[in-house]
Each structure stands twice: as structure tokens, then as C-alpha cells.
C-alpha positions as CSV (number, residue, x, y, z in Angstrom):
1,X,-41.3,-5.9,13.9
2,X,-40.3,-7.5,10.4
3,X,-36.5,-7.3,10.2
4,X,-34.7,-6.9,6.9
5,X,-32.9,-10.1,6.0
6,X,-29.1,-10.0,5.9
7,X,-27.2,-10.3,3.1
8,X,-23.5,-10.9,2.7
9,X,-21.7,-9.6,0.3
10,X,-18.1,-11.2,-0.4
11,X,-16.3,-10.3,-3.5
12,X,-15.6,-14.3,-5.1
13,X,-13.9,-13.2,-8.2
14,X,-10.4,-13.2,-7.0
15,X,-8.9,-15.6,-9.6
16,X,-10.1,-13.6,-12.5
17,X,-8.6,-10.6,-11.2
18,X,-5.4,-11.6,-10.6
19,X,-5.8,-13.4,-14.2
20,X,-6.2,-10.0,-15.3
21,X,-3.7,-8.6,-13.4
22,X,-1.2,-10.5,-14.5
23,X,-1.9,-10.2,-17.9
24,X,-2.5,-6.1,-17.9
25,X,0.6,-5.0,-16.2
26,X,2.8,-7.3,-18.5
27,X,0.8,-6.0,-21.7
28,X,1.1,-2.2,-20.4
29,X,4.8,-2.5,-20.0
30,X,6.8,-4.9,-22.4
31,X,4.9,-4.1,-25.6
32,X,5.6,-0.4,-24.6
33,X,9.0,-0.7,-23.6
34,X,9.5,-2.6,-27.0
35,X,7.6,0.4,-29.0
36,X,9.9,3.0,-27.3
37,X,13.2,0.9,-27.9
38,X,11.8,0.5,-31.1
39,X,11.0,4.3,-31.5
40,X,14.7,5.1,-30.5
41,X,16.2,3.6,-34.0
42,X,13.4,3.6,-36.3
43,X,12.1,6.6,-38.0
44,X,8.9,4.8,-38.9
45,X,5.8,3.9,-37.3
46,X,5.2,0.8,-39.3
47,X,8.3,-1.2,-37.9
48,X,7.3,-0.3,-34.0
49,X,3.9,-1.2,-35.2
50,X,4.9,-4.7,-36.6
51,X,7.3,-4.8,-33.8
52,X,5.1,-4.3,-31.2
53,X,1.9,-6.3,-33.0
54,X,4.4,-9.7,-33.3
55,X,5.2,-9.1,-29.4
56,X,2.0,-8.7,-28.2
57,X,1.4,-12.0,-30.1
58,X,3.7,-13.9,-28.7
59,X,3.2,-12.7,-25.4
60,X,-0.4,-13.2,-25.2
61,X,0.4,-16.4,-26.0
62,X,3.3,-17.6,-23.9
63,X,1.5,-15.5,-21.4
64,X,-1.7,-17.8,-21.3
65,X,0.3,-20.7,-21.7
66,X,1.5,-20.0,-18.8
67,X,-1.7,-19.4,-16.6
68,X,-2.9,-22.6,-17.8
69,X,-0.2,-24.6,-17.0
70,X,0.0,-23.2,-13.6
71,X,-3.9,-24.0,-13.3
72,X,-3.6,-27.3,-14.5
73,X,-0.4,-28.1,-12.0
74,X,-2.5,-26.8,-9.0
75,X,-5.3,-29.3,-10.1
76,X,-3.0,-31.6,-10.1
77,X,-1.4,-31.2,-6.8
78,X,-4.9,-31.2,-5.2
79,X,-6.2,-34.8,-6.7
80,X,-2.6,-36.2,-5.9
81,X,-2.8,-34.7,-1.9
82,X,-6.6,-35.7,-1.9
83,X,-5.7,-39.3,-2.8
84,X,-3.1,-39.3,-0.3
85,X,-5.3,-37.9,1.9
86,X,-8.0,-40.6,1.3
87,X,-5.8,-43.5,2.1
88,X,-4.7,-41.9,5.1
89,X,-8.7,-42.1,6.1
90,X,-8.7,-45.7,4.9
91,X,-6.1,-47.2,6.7
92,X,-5.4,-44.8,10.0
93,X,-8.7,-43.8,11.0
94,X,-7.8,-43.1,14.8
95,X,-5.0,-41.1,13.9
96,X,-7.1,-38.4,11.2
97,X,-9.3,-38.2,14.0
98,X,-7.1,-37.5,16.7
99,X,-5.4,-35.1,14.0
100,X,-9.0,-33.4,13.5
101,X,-9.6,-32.9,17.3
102,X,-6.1,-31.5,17.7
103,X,-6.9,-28.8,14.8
104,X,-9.8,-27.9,15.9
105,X,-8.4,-27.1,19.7
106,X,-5.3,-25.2,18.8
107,X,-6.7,-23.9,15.6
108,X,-10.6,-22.9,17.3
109,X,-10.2,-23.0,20.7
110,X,-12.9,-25.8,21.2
111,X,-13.2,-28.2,24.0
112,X,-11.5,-31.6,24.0
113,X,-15.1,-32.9,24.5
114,X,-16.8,-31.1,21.2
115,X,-14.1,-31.4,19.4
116,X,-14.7,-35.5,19.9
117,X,-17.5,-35.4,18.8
118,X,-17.1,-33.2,15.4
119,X,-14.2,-35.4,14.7
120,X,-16.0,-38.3,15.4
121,X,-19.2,-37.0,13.4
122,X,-16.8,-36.2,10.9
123,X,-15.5,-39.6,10.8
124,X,-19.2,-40.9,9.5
125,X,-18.7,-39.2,6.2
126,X,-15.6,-40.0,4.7
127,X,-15.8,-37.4,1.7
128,X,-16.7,-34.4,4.0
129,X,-13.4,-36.0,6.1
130,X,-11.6,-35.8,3.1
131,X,-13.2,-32.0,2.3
132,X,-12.2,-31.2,6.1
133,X,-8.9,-31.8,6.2
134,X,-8.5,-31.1,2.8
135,X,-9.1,-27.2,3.7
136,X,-8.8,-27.4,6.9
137,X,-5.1,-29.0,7.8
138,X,-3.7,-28.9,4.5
139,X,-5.3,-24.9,3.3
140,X,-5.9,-26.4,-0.4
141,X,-9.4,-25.5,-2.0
142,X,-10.6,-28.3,-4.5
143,X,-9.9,-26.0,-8.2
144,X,-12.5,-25.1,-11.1
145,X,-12.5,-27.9,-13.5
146,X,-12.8,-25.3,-16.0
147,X,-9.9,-22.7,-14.0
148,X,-6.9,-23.7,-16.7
149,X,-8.9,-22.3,-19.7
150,X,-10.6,-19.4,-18.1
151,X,-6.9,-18.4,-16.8
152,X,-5.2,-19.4,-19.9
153,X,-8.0,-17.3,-21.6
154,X,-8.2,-14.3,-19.3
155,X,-4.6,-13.7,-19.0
156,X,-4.1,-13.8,-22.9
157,X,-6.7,-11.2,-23.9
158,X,-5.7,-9.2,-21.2
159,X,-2.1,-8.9,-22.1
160,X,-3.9,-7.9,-25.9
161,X,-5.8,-5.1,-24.5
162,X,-3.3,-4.3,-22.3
163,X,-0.3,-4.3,-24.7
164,X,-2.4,-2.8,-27.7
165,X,-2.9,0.6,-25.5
166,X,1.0,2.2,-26.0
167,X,0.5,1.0,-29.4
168,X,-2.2,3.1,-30.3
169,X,-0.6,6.3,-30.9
170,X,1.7,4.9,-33.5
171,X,-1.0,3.9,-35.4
172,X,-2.7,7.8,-35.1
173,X,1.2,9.6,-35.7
174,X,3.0,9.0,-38.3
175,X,6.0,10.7,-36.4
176,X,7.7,7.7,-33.8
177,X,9.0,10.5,-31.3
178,X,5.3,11.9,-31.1
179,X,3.9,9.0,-30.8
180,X,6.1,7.9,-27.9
181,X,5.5,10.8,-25.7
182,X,1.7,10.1,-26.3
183,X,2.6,6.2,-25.7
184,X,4.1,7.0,-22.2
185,X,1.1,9.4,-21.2
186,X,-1.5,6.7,-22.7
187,X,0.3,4.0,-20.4
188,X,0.7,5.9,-17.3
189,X,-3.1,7.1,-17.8
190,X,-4.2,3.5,-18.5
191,X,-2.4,2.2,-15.2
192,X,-3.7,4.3,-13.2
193,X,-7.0,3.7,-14.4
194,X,-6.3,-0.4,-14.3
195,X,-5.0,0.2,-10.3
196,X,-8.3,2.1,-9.3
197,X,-10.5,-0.3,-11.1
198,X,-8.6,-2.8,-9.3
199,X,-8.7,-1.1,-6.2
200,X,-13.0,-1.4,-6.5
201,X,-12.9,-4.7,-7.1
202,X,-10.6,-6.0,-4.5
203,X,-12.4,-3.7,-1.9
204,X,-9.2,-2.0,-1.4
205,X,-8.3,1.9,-1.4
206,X,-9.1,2.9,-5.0
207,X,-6.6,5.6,-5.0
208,X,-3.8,4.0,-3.1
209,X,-4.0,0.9,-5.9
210,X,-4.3,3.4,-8.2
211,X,-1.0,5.1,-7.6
212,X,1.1,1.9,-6.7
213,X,0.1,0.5,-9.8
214,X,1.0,3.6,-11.9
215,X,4.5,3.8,-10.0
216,X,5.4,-0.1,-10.1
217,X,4.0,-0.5,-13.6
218,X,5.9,3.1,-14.2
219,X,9.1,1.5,-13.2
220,X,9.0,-1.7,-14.7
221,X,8.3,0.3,-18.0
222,X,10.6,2.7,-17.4
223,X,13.7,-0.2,-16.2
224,X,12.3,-2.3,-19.6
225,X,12.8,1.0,-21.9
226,X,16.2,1.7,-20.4
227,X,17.3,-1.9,-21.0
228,X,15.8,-1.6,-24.5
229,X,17.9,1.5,-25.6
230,X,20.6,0.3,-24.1
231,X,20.6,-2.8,-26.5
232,X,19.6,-0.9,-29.6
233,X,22.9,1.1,-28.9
């Protein structure tokens, strides 16, 4: 009886989305919380446009900067432990192997007899060693090459779209205390948008990530726009 074949599906995008995280939910809420301070003591749109345009800016920027500094510093750490790691192989042999067969028995429940011989099989290829414990003993995975850009790059456009959403309205009402009630209805609707979307993608509960990102985004906003008029007092 022909079977149908099996196919796995596993979601492998998790560093983009949290890329995009990180960039949406700071775009949704400082650009906005700037706009509203902004709308507060200014009776024009075109200073919380400029405002908000030279923030978003500057926060894209400082924003990526960030993600690919972080991306560069955990490629770092993972040639610097792999080297390490390497030596160990080079000069202590007996003891990485002992420390592979005691992983594998408290860590797997295997035998002391297979996990000999993995370790010892193991032992025969040094760079799938290295790969082993590696993952294995230390929990590092070996980083995209290409990860600082694509997170530098990611996180920077995505605090742009994010950031350019409670601008909108001021560029479509020329009155700034319009606009910002359509700004905080535009930015509540866009978070809870961003949280179900999330929610897909992570293979979580659409509607529960929907409404915790509405109400954390929500008060972050809210604590930034509080902070904000009380400055501009």
C-alpha cells in the first residue's frame, strides 16, 4: 500500500523575526510618542512631521547599528570558543572524549558502552568533534556569515515602516490634535496586526500575541507619551 512520504515542517526563520520584532515595536512606539509630545506644543503638523521624520532617521539607524554589532559579537564569540575548543581536541583527546560519553549519558540516557563508541567514532573526525561539542556541551550554533547585515538591515527598515505608521495621519490632517487621536488608533491597530502576524509565524496563538503585543506596545507608548509631555511642560 504506497504510503505518503512525511514531511516536516519546522518554522527556521526565527532570527528575522525577532529582527523585525525588534525593529517594529521600537518604530510603533518612540516615533509616536515623539509625534504626540510633539502634538502637545505645536500647532503644526510640519514640525511633528520633521520631528518625527529626523527620529525615525536616527533610530533606524542606531537601531541597525545595533543588530549588527550584536551579530558580529556573537560571531565572534563562536570562532574564539571554537578555537578554544579545537585545542582542547588537540592536546586532551581522552578527556573530550570522556566529556562526550558523560553528555551523552546524563544528557540522552545512553549506555556507558554506546556512548564509547559515539565518542570514540566521534573522535575519528575532529571537525564533526568540534561541531559536537560545539552544540552539544557548549549550546552555540556556528552564525550566518551574512547574519550582521541581514540583522543590521532588517531591523533598520523595520523600525522605518514601523515608525512611519503614527506618522501618517499628520501628513493627511493638517490639525495636530486630529491627527493624534488617528495616530493612537493607527498604532494600536497596527500592533495588533504586527502581534497576530507574529503569532502565525512563530506558530503561536495568533490572538493571544495579538493582544499582548497591543497591550505591551500600548504601554510602552503610552509610558513614552507621558514622559514626553512631561518634558515639553
Amino acid at each position: 500500500m504506497p504510503q505518503t512520504p512525511h514531511i516536516e515542517h519546522h518554522f527556521k526563520g526565527s532570527e528575522i523575526v525577532r529582527d523585525i520584532v525588534i525593529g517594529m515595536s521600537d518604530g510603533l512606539t518612540v516615533p509616536f510618542a515623539l509625534a504626540a509630545g510633539l502634538s502637545g506644543i505645536a500647532n503644526s503638523t510640519a514640525i511633528v512631521i520633521t520631528g518625527g521624520l529626523a527620529e525615525i532617521a536616527a533610530g533606524s539607524i542606531a537601531m541597525g547599528l545595533g543588530g549588527y554589532l550584536a551579530a558580529k559579537s556573537d560571531g565572534e564569540h563562536y570562532a574564539s570558543e571554537r578555537e578554544i575548543e579545537r585545542r582542547e581536541v588537540e592536546a586532551i583527546p581522552a578527556k573530550e572524549i570522556m566529556e562526550v560519553e558523560q553528555l551523552l549519558i546524563t544528557s540522552y540516557g545512553l549506555e556507558k558502552t554506546l556512548s564509547a563508541l559515539v565518542a570514540n567514532a566521534l573522535s575519528q573526525r575532529p571537525e564533526a568533534w568540534i561541531d559536537f561539542m560545539m552544540r552539544f556541551e557548549l549550546g552555540l550554533e556556528k552564525p550566518d556569515p551574512q547574519r550582521a547585515l541581514s540583522s543590521a538591515l532588517t531591523i533598520g527598515l523595520s523600525y522605518i515602516a514601523g515608525g512611519l505608521i503614527p506618522l501618517t495621519p499628520y501628513f493627511l490632517i493638517s490639525k495636530t490634535e486630529s491627527a493624534l487621536m488617528f495616530s493612537i488608533g493607527f498604532t494600536l491597530v497596527a500592533l495588533l496586526v504586527f502581534g497576530y502576524v507574529k503569532g502565525r509565524f512563530t506558530r503561536g496563538h495568533p490572538i493571544r500575541s495579538a493582544l499582548q503585543t497591543a497591550l505591551i506596545g500600548g504601554l510602552a507608548a503610552g509610558a513614552a507619551f507621558g514622559l514626553a509631555k512631561l518634558i515639553s511642560r
